[in-house]
C-alpha positions in Angstrom: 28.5 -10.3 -22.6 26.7 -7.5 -21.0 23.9 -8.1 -18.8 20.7 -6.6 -19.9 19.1 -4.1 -17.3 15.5 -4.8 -16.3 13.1 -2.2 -15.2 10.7 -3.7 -12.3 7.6 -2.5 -12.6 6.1 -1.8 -8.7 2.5 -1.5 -7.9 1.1 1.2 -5.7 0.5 -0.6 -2.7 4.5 -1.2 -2.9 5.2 2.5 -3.4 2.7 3.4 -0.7 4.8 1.3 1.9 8.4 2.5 1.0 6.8 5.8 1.8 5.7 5.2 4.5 9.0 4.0 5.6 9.8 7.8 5.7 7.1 9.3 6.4 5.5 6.9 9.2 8.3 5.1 10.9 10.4 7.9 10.5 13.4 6.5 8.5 15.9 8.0 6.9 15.6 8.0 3.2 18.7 6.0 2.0 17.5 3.7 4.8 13.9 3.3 3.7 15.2 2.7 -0.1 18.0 0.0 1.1 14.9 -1.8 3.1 12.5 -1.8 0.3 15.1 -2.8 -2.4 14.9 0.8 -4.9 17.4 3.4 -5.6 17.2 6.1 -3.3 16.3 9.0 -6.0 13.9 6.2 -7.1 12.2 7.1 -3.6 12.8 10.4 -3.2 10.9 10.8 -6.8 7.9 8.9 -4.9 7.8 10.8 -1.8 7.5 14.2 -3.9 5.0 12.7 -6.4 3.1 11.9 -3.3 4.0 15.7 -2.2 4.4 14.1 1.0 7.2 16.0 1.9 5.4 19.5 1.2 3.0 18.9 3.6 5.3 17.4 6.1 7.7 20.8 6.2 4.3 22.5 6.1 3.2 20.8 9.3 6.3 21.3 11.3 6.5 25.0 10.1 3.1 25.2 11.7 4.1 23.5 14.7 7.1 25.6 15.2 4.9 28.8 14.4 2.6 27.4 17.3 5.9 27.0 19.4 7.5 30.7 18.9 10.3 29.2 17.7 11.7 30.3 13.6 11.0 27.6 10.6 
C-alpha cells in the first residue's frame, strides 16, 4: 500500500520563528529547515514571502556603500 502524504498546515507564529532562524540567529538555510522540521524550498518560499531577504541584501549593500567597499 502506499502511504498517503499529508500536508501540515503551520500557523504564522511557526513560520515567523523558522525565519527567524535565518534571519536572527544567523543560520544557514538547510540548517534552519532541518531544526524546524520543513523542506528547505518550503523555507526559502517563506523568507521571500516575508521579503526578508530583499531587505537584508539591501542592508548590507548599504553597509558596504557606507564602507567603500563594492556590493
Amino acid at each position: 500500500m502506499e502511504k498517503e502524504k499529508r500536508r501540515m498546515r503551520l500557523d504564522e507564529a511557526f513560520k515567523r520563528e523558522a525565519i527567524a532562524l535565518v534571519m536572527e540567529r544567523r543560520l544557514p538555510v538547510a540548517t534552519a529547515a532541518r531544526q524546524a522540521g520543513v523542506n528547505i524550498d518550503t523555507l526559502n518560499k517563506w523568507i521571500a514571502a516575508a521579503g526578508v531577504r530583499e531587505t537584508e541584501k539591501s542592508e548590507r549593500n548599504i553597509r558596504r556603500a557606507q564602507q567603500g567597499t563594492r556590493a
